[in-house]
C-alpha positions as CSV (number, residue, x, y, z in Angstrom):
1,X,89.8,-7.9,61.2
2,X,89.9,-4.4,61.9
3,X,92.9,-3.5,59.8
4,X,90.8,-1.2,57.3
5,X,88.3,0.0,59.4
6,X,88.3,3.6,60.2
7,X,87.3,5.4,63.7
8,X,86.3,9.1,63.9
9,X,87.1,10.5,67.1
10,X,85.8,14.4,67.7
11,X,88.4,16.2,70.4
12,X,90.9,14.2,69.9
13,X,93.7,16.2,70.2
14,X,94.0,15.9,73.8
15,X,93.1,14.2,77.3
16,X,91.0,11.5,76.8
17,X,90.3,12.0,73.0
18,X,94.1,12.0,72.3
19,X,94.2,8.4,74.5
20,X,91.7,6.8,72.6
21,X,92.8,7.6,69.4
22,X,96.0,6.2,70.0
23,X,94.3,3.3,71.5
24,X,92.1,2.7,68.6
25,X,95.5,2.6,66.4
26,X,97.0,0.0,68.9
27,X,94.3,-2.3,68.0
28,X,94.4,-1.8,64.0
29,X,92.1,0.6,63.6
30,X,92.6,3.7,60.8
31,X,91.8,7.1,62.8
32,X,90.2,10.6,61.7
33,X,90.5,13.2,65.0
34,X,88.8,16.5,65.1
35,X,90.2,19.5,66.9
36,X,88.8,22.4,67.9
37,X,91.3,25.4,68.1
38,X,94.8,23.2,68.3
39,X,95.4,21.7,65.1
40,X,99.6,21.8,66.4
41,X,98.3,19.5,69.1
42,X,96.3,17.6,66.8
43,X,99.0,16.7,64.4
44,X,101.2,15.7,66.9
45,X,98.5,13.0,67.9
46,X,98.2,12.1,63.8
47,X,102.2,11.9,63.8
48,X,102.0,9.3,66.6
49,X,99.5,7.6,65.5
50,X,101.4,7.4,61.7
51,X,104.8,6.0,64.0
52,X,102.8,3.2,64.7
53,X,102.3,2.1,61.4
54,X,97.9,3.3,61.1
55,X,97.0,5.9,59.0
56,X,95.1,9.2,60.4
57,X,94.2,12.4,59.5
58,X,93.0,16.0,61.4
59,X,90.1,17.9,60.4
60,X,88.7,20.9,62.3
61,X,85.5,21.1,63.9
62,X,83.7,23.2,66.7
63,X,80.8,21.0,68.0
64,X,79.0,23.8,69.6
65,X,78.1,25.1,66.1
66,X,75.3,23.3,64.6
67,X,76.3,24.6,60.9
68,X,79.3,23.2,60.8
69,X,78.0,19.3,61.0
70,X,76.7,18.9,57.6
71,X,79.4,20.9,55.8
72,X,82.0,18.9,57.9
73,X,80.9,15.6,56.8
74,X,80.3,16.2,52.5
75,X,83.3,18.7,52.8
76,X,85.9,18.3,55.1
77,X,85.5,14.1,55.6
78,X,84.3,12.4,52.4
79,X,87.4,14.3,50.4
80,X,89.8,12.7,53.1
81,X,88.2,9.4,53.1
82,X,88.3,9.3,49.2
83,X,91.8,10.4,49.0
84,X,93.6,9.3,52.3
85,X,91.7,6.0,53.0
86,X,90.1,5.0,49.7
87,X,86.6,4.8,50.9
88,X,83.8,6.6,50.9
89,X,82.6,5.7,54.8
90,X,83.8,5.1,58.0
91,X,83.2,2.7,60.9
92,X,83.0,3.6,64.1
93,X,82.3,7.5,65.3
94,X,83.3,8.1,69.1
95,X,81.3,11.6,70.4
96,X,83.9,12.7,72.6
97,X,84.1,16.3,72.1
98,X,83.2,18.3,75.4
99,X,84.1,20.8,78.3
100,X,82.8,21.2,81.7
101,X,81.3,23.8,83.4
102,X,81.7,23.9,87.1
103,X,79.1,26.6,88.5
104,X,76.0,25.8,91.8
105,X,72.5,25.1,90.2
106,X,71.6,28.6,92.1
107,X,73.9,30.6,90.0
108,X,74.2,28.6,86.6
109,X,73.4,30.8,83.9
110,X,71.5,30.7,80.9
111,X,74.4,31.1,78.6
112,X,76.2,28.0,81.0
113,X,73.5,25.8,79.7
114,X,73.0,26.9,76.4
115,X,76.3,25.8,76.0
116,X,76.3,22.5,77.9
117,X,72.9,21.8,75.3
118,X,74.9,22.3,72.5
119,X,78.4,20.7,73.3
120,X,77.1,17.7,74.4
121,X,73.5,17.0,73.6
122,X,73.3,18.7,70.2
123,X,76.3,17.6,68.9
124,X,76.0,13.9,69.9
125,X,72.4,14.0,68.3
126,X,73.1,15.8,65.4
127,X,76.5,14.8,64.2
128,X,75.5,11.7,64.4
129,X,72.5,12.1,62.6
130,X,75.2,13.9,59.7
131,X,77.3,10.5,60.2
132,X,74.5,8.5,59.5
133,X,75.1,7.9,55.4
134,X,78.7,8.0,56.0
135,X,78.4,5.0,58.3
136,X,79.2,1.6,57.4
137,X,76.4,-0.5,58.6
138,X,77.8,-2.9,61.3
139,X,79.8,-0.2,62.6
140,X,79.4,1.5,65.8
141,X,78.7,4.6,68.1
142,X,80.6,5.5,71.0
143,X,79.0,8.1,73.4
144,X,81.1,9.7,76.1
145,X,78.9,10.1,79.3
146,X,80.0,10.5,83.1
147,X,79.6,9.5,86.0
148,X,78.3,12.0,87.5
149,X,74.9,10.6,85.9
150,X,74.9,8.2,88.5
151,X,76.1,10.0,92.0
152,X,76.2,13.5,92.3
153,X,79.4,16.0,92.7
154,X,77.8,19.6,93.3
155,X,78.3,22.1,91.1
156,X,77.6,20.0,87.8
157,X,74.1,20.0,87.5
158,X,74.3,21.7,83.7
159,X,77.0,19.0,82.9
160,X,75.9,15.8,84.2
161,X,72.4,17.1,83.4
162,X,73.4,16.8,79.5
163,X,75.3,13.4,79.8
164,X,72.2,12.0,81.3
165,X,70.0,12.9,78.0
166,X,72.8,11.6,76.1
167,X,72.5,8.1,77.6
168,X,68.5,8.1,77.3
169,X,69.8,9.2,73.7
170,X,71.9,6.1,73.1
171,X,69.4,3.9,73.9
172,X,67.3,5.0,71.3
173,X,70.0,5.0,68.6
174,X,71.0,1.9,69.7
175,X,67.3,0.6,69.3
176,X,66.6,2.7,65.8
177,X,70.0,2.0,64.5
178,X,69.8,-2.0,65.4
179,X,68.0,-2.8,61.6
180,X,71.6,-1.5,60.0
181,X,73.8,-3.6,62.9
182,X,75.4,-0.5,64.3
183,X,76.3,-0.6,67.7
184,X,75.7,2.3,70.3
185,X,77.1,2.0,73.9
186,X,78.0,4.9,76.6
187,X,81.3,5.2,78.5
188,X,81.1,6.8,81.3
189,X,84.3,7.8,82.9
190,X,85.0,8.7,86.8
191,X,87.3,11.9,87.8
192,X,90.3,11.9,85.2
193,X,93.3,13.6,85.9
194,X,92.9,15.9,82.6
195,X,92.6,19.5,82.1
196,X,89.1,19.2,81.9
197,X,87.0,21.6,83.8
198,X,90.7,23.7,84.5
199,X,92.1,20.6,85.7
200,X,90.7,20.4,88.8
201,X,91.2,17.0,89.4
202,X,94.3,16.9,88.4
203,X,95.7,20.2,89.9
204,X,93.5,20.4,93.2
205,X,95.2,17.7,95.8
206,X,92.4,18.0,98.3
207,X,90.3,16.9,94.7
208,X,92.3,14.4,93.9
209,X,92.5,12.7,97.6
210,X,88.9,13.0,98.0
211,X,87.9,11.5,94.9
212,X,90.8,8.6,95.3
213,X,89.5,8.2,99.1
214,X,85.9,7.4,97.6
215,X,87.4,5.2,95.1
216,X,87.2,1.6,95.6
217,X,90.7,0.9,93.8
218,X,92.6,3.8,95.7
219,X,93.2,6.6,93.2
220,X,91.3,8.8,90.6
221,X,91.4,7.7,86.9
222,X,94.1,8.7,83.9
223,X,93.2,9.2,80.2
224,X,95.2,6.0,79.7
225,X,92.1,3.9,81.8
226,X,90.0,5.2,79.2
227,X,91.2,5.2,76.0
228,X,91.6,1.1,75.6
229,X,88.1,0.4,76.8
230,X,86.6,2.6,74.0
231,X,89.0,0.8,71.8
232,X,87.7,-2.3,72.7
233,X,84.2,-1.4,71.4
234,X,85.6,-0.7,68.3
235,X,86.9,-4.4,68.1
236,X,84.8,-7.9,67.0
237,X,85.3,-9.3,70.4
238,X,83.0,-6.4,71.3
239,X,80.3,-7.8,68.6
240,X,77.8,-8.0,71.2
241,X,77.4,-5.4,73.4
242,X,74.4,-2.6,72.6
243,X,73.1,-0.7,74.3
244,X,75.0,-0.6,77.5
245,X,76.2,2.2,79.8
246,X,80.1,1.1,80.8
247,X,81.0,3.2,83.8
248,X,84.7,3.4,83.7
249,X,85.7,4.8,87.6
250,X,87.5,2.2,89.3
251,X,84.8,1.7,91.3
252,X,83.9,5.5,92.6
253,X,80.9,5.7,94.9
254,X,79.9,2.3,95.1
């Protein structure tokens, strides 16, 4: 049973982080969301969450800064755990956390990069390395990929260039972390009607028609075709998948 189990979701204050939090709660589980700047957002998410009868907390953190990760974990989550969910570990960390950066390879800068390296392969190697001996073992690890690892869409080269490390990552925490039974997978949503990346997808209508035209089921995704499948992993009836790269698109580019 899942009723005292507790997910950690970073950026979830919003889009598809906000979605799977609430998701998470649907199915039981107790919830700790990070935010980056928005902590009004973020509380609104906590006060949902709280209506439906879980408990779940807020805590700030910027994943592009390395120095924050230790820090957040001994001083920002193990007070909150002790005090809000009377433990001292949590089960199931989902590295969600990111932006995009639309630019052509040509013109991609340095700094561009720098920053896709430390959203989303830094932080998903290093915090959760921190997690580690916060972790229950039998828990699990929820990676956020793309898929753009698997077709291409120019202009994300940076971007999708980082998701694809993190899924060679996952593999190998999956395969180190297997002697303490935690579970590492990789979603890997399709074009999400979000403001990520400015909200193209969502904003641009010759976007959004492309993308749905290329899409087996007809239309591009919505946070709310994400959220429950990372939920699901965070659920007994998902005891058995490791390792695995679940592309969650409707069927985009097939």
């Amino acid at each position: 049973m899942n009723q005292h189990k507790i997910a950690l979701v970073t950026g979830g204050s919003r889009g598809l982080g906000k979605d799977m939090a609430i998701n998470l709660a649907k199915k039981g589980l107790n919830v700790v969301l990070t935010y980056n700047t928005n902590k009004t957002a973020a509380e609104k998410v906590v006060a949902e969450i709280q209506e439906m009868g879980q408990a779940a907390f807020a805590l700030p953190l910027d994943v592009s800064d390395y120095t924050q990760y230790k820090p957040f974990f001994d001083e920002k989550l193990s007070p909150v755990l002790k005090e809000k969910f009377n433990t001292d570990k949590f089960d199931f960390l989902i590295n969600n956390a990111g932006v995009g950066v639309y630019e052509p390879f040509e013109t991609t800068t340095l700094d561009s990069f720098k920053n896709m390296v430390h959203i989303h392969l830094m932080a998903s190697y290093f915090i959760t390395q921190n997690a580690l001996s916060h972790l229950n073992d039998g828990g699990g690890i929820i990676n956020i990929s793309s898929g753009l690892t698997r077709f291409t869409l120019p202009g994300y080269s940076a971007y999708a260039a980082m998701k694809g490390a993190v899924e060679v990552l996952s593999r190998y925490q999956a395969k180190e972390l297997g002697d303490r039974r935690i579970k590492v997978n990789i979603v890997a949503p399709g074009a999400i009607e979000t403001d990520f990346g400015g909200g193209a997808v969502r904003d641009n209508q010759d976007l959004n028609s492309y993308i749905a035209s290329t899409t087996a089921l007809g239309r591009v995704g919505l946070p709310t075709d994400i959220g429950p499948v990372v939920a699901f992993l965070c659920t007994d009836d998902a005891n058995w998948i490791n390792g695995q790269r679940i592309e969650v698109s409707g069927g985009v580019n097939l």
